[in-house]
DSSP file (Angstrom, degrees, kcal/mol; ACC not computed):
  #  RESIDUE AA STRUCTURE BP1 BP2  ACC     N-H-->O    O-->H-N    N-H-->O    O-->H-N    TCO  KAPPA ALPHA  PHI   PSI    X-CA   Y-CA   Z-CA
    1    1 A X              0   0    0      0, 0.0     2,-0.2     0, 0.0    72,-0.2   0.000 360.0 360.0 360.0 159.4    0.0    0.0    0.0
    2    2 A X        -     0   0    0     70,-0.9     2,-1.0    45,-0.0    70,-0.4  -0.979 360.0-122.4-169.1 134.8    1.2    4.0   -1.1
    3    3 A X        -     0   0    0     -2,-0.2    45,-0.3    68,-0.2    68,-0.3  -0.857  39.2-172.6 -96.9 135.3   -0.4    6.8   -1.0
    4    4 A X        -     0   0    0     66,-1.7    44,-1.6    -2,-1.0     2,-0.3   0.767  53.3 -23.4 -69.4 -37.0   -0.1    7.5   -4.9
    5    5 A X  E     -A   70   0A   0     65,-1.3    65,-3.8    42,-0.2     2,-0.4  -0.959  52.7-136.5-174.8 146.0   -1.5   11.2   -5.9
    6    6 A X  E     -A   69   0A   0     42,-0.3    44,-3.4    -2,-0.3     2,-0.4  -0.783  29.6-129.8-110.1 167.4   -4.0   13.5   -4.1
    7    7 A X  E     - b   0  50A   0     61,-1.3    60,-1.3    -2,-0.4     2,-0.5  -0.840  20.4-169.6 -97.7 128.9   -6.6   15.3   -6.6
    8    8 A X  E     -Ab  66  51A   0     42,-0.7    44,-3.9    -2,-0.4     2,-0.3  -0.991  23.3-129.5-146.8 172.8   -7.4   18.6   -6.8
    9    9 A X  E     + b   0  52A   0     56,-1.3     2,-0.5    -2,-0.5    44,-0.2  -0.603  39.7 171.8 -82.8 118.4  -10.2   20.5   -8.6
   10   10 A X  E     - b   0  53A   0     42,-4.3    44,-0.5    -2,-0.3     3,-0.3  -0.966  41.8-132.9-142.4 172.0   -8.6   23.6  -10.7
   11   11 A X  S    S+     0   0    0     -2,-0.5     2,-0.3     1,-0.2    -1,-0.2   0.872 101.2  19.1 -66.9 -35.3   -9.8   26.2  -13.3
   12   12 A X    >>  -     0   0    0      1,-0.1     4,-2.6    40,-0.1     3,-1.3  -0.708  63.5-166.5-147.6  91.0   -6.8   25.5  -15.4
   13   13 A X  H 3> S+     0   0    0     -3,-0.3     4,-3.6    -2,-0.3    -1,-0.1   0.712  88.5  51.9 -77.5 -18.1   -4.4   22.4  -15.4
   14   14 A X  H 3> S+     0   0    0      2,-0.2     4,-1.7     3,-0.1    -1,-0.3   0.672  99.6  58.7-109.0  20.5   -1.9   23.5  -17.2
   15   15 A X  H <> S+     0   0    0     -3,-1.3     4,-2.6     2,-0.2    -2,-0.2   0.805 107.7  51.6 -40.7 -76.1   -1.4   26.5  -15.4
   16   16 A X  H  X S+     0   0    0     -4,-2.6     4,-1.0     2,-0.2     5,-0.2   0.960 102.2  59.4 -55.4 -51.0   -0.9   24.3  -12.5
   17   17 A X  H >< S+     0   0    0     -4,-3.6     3,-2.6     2,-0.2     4,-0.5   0.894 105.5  50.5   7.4 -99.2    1.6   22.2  -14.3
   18   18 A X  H >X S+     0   0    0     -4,-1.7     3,-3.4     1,-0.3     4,-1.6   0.906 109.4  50.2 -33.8 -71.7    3.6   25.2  -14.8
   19   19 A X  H 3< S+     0   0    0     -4,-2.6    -1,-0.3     1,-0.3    -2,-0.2   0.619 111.6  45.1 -68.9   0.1    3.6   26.4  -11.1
   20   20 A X  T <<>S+     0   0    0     -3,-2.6     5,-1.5    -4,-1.0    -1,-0.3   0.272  94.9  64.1-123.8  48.3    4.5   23.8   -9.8
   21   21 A X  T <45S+     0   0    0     -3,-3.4     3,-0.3    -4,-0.5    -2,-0.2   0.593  96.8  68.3 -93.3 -13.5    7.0   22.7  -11.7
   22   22 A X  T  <5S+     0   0    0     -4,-1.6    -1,-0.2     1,-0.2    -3,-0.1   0.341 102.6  55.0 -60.0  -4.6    8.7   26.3  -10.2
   23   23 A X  T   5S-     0   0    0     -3,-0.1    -1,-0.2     2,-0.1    -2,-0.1   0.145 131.1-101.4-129.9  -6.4    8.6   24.2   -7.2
   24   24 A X  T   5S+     0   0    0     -3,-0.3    -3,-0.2     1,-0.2    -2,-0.1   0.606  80.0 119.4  85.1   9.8   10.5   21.3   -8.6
   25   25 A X      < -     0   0    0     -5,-1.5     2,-0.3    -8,-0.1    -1,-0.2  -0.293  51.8-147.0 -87.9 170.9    7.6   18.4   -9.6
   26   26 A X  E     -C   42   0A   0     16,-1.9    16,-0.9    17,-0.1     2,-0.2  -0.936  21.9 -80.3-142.5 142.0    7.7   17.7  -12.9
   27   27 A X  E     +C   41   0A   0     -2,-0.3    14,-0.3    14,-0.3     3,-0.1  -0.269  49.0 168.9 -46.1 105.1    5.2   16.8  -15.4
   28   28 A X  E     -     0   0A   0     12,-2.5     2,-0.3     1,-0.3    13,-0.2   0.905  46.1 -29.9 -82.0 -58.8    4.3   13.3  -15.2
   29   29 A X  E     -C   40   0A   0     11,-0.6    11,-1.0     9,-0.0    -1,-0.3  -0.797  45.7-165.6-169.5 149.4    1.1   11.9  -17.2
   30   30 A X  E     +C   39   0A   0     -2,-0.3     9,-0.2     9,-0.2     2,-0.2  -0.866   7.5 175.2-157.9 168.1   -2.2   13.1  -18.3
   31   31 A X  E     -C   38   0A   0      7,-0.9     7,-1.1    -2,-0.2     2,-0.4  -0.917  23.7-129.8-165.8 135.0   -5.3   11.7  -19.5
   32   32 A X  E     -C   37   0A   0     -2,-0.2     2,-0.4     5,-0.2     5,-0.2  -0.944  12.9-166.2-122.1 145.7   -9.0   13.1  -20.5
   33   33 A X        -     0   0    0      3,-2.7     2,-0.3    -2,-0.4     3,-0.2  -0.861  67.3 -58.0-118.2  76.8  -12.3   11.4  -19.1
   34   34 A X  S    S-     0   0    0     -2,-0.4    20,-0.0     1,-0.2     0, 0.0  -0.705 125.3  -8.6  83.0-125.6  -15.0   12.7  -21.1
   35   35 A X  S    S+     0   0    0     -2,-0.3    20,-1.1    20,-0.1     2,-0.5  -0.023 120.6  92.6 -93.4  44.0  -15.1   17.0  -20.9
   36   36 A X        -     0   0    0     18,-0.2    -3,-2.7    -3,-0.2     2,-0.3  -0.914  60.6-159.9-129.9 122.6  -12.0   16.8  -17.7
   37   37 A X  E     -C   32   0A   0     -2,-0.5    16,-2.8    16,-0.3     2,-0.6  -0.684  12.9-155.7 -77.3 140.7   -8.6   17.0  -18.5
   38   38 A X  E     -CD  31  52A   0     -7,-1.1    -7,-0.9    -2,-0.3     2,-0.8  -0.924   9.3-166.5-135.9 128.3   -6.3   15.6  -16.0
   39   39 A X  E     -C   30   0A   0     12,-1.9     2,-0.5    -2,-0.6    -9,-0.2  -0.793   8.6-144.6-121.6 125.8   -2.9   16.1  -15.1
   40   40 A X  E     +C   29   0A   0    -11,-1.0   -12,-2.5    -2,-0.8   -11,-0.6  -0.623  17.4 162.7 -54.0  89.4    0.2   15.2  -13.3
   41   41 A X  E     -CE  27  49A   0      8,-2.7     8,-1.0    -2,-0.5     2,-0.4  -0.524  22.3-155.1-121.2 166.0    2.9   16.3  -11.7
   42   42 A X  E     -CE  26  48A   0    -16,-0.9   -16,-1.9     6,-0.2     6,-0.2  -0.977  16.1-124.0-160.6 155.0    5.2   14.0   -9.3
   43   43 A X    >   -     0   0    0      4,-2.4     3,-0.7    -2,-0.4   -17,-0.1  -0.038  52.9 -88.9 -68.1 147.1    7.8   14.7   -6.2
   44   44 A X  T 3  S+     0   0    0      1,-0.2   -19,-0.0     2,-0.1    -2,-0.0   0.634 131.9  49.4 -43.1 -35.1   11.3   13.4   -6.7
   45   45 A X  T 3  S-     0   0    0      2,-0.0    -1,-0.2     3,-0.0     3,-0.1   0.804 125.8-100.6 -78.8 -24.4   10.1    9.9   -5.1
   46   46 A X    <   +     0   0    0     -3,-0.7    -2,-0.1     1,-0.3   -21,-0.0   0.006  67.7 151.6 117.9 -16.7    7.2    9.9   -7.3
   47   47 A X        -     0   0    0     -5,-0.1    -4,-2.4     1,-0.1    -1,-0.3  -0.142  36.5-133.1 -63.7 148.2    4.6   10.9   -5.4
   48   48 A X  E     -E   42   0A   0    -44,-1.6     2,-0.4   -45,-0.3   -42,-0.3  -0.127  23.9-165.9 -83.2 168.1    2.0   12.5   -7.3
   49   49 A X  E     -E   41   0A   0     -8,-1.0    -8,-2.7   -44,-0.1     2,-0.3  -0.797  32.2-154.4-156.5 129.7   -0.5   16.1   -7.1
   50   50 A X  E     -b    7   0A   0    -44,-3.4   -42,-0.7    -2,-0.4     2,-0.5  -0.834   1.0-148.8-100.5 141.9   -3.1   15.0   -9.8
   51   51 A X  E     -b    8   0A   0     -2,-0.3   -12,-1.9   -12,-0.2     2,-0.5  -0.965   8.1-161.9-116.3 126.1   -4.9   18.5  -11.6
   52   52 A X  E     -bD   9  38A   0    -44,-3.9   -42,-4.3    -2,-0.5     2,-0.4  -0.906  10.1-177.6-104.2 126.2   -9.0   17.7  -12.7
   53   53 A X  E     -b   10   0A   0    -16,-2.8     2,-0.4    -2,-0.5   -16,-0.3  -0.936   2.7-177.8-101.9 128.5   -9.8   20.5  -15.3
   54   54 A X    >   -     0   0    0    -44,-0.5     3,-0.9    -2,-0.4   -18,-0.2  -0.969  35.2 -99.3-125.6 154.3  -13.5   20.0  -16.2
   55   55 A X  T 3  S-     0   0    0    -20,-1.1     3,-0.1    -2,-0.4   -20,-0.1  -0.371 101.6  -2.4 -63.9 129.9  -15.0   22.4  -18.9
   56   56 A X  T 3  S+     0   0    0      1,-0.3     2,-0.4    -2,-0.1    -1,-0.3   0.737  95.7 128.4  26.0  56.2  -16.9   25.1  -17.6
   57   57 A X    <   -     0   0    0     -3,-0.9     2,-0.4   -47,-0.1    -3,-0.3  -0.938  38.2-172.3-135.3 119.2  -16.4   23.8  -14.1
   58   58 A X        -     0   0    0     -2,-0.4     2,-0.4    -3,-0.1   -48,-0.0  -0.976  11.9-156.3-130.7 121.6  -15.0   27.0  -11.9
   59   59 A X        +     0   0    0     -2,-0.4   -48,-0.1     1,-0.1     6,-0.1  -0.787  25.3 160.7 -98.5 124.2  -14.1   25.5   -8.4
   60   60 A X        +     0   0    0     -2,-0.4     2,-0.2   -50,-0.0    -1,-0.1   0.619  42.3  54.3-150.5  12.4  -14.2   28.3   -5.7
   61   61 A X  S >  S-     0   0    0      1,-0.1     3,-0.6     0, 0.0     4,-0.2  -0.757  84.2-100.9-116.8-179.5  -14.5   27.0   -2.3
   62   62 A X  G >  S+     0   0    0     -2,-0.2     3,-2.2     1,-0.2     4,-0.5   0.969 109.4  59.9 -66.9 -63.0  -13.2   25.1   -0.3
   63   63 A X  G 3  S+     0   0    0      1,-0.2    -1,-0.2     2,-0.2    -4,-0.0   0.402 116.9  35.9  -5.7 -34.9  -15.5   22.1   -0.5
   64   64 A X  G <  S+     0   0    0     -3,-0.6    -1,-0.2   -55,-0.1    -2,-0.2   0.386  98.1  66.9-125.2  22.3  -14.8   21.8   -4.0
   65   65 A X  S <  S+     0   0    0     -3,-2.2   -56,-1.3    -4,-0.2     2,-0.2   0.455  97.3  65.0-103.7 -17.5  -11.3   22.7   -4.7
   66   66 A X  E     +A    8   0A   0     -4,-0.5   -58,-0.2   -58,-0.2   -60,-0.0  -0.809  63.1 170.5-128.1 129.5  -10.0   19.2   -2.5
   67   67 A X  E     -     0   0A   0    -60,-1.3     2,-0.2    -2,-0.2    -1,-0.1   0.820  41.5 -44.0-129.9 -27.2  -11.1   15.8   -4.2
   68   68 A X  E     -     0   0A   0    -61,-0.4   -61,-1.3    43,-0.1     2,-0.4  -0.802  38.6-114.3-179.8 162.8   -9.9   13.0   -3.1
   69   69 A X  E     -Af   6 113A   0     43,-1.9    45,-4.1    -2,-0.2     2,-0.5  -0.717  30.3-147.9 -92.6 128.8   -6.7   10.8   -1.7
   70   70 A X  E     -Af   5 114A   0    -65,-3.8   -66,-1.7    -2,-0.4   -65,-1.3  -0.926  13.1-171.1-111.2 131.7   -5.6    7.9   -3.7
   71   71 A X        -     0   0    0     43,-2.4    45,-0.2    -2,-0.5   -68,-0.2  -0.740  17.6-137.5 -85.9  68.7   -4.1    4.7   -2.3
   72   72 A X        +     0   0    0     -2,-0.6   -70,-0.9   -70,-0.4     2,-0.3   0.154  30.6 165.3 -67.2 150.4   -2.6    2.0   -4.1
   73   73 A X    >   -     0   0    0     43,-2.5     3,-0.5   -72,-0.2    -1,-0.1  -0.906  43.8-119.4-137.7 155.9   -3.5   -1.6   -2.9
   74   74 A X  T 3  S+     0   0    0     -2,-0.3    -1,-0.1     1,-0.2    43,-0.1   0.795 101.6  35.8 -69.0 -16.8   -3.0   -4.9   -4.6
   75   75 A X  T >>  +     0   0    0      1,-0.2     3,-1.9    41,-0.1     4,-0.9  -0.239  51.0 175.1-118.9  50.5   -6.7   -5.8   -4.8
   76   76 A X  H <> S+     0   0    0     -3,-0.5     4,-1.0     1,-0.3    -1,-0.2   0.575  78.8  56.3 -66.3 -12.2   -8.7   -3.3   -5.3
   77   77 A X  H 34 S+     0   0    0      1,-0.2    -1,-0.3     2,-0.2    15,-0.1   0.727 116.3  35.6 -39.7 -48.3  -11.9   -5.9   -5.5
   78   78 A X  H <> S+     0   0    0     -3,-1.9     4,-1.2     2,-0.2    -1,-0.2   0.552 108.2  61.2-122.6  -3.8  -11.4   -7.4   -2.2
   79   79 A X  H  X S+     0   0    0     -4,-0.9     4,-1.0     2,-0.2    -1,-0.2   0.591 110.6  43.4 -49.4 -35.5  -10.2   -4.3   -0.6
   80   80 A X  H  < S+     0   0    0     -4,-1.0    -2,-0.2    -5,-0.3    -3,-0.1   0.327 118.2  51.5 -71.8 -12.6  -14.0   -2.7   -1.5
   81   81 A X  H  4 S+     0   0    0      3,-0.1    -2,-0.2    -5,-0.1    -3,-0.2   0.786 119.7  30.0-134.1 -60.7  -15.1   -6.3   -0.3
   82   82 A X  H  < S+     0   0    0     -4,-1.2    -2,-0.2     2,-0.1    -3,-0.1   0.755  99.9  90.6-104.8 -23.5  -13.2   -6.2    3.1
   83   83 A X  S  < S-     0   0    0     -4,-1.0     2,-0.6     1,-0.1    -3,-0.1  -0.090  70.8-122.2 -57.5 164.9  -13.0   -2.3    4.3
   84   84 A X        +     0   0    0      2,-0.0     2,-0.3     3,-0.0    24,-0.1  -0.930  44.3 173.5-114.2 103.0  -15.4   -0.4    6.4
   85   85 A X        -     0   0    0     -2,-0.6    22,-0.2    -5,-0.1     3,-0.1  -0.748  37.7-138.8-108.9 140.3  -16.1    1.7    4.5
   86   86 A X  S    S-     0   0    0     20,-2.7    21,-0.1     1,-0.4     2,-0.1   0.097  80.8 -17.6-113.0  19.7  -19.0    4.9    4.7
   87   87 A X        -     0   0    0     19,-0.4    19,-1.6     0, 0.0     2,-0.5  -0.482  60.7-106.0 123.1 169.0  -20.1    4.7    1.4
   88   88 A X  E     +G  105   0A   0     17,-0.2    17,-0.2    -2,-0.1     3,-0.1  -0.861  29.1 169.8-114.2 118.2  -19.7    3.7   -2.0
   89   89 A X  E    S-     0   0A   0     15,-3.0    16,-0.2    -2,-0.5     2,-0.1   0.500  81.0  -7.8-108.3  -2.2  -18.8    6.4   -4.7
   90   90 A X  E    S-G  104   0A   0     14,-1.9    14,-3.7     0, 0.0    -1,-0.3  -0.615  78.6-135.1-179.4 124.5  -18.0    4.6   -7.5
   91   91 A X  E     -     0   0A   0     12,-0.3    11,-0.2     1,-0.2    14,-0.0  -0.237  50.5 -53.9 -96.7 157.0  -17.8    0.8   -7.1
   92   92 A X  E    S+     0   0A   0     -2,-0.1     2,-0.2   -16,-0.1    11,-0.2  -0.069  74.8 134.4 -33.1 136.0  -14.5   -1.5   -8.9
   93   93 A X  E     -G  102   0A   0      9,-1.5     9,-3.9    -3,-0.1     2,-0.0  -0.837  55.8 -96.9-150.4-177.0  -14.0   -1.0  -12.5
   94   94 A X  E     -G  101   0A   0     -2,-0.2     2,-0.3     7,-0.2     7,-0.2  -0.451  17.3-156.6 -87.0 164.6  -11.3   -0.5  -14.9
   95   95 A X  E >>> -G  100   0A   0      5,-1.5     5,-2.0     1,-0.2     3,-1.4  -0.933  16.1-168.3-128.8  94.9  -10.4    3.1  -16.1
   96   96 A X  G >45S+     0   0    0     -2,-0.3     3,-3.8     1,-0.3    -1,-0.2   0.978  87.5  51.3 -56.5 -52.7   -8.6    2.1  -19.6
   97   97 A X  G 345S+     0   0    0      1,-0.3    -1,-0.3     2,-0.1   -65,-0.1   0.329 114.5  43.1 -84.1  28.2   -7.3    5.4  -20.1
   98   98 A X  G <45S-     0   0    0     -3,-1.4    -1,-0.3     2,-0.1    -2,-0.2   0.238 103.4-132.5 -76.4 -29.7   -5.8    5.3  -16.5
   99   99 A X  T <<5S+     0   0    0     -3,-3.8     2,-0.2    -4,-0.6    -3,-0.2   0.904  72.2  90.7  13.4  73.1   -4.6    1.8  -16.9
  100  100 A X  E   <S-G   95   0A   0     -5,-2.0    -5,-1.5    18,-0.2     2,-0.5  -0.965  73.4-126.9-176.5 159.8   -5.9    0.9  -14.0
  101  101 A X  E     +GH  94 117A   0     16,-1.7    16,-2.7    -2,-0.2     2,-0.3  -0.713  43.3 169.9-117.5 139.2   -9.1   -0.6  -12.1
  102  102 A X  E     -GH  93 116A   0     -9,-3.9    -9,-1.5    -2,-0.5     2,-0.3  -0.900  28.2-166.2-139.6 177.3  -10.3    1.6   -9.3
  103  103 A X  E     - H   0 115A   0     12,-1.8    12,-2.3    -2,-0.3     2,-0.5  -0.965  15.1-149.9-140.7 165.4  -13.1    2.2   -6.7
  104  104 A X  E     -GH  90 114A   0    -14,-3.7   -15,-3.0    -2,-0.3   -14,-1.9  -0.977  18.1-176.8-142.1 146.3  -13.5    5.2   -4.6
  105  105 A X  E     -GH  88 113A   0      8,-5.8     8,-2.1    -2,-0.5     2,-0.3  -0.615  29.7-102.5-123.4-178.4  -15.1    5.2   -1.1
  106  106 A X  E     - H   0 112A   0    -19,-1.6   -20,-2.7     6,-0.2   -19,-0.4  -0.873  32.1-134.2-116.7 133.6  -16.1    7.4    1.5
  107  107 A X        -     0   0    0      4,-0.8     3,-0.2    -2,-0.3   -22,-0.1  -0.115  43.4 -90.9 -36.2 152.2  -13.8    7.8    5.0
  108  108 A X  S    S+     0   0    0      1,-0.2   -23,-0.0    -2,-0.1    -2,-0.0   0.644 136.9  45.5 -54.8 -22.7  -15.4    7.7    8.5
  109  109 A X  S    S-     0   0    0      2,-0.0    -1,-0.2     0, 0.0    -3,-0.0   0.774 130.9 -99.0-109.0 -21.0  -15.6   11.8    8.0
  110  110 A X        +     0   0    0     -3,-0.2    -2,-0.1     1,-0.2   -24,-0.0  -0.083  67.3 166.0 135.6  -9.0  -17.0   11.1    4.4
  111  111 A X        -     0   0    0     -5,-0.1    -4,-0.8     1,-0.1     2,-0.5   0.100  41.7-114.7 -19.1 145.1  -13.4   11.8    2.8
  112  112 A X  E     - H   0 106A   0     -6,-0.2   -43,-1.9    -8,-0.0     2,-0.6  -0.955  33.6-168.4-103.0 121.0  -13.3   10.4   -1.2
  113  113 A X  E     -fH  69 105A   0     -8,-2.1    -8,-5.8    -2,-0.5     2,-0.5  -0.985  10.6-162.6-100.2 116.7  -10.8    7.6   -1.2
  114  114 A X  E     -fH  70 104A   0    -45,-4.1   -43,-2.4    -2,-0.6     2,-0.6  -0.802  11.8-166.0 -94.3 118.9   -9.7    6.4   -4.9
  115  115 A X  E     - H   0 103A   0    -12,-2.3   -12,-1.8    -2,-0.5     2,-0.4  -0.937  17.2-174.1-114.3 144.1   -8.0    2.7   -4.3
  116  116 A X  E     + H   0 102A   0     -2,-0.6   -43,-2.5   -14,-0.2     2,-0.3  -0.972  27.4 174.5-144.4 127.9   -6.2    1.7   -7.3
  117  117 A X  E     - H   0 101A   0    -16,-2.7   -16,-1.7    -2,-0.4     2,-0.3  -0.854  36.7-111.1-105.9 160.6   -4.3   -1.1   -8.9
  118  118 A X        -     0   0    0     -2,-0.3   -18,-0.2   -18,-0.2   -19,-0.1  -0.848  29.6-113.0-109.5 169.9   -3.0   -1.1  -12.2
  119  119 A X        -     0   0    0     -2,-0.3     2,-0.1   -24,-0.2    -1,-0.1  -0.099  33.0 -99.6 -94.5-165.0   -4.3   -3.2  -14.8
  120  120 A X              0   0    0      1,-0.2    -1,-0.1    -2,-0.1   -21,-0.0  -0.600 360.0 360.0 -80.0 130.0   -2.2   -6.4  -16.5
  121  121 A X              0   0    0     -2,-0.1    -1,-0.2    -3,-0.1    -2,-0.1   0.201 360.0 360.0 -73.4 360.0   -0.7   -5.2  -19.7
């Protein structure tokens, strides 16, 4: 288990790119899921800061500016199967252009946890 990448919600992702790559990340990976572009950036170990652009989607509080922690696990099937978990926000499947099968749950405080494996090439 790792925690992989946090999410966050922004107006412009490659805007964020850019700033923090003044910071020393560098631009990892991206992928788009319908109208959201998403992008990467990652920490000298690897660790990630994921940026979700969606199209005419303006994020301005707090509430929606944070989206969720992701956690890689080896199962994610039997990890959704064996947690206690506070709800269900999207239940296993694969994410091809992710390569990788995920689920994301709700925390005891209602936190979005994405568990992810990747999938078998």
């Amino acid at each position: 288990m790792a925690i992989l990448h946090t999410c966050l919600n922004v107006s412009d992702a490659e805007r964020s790119v850019e700033w923090y790559e003044q910071l020393g990340f560098e631009h990892s990976r991206g992928f788009e899921s319908g109208d959201t572009t998403n992008l990467y950036v990652a920490d000298e170990d690897g660790t990630e800061l994921q940026f979700s652009e969606s199209e005419g989607v303006e994020p301005d509080t707090e509430g929606d500016l944070w989206d969720h922690l992701t956690v890689g696990i080896e199962d994610v099937d039997a990890a959704f199967e064996d947690i206690d978990h506070h709800g269900v926000v999207q239940e296993p499947g694969d994410q091809p252009a992710a390569s990788a099968r995920t689920a994301f749950v709700k925390d005891p405080d209602g936190h979005v946890v994405e568990l992810i494996e990747p999938l078998e090439d």
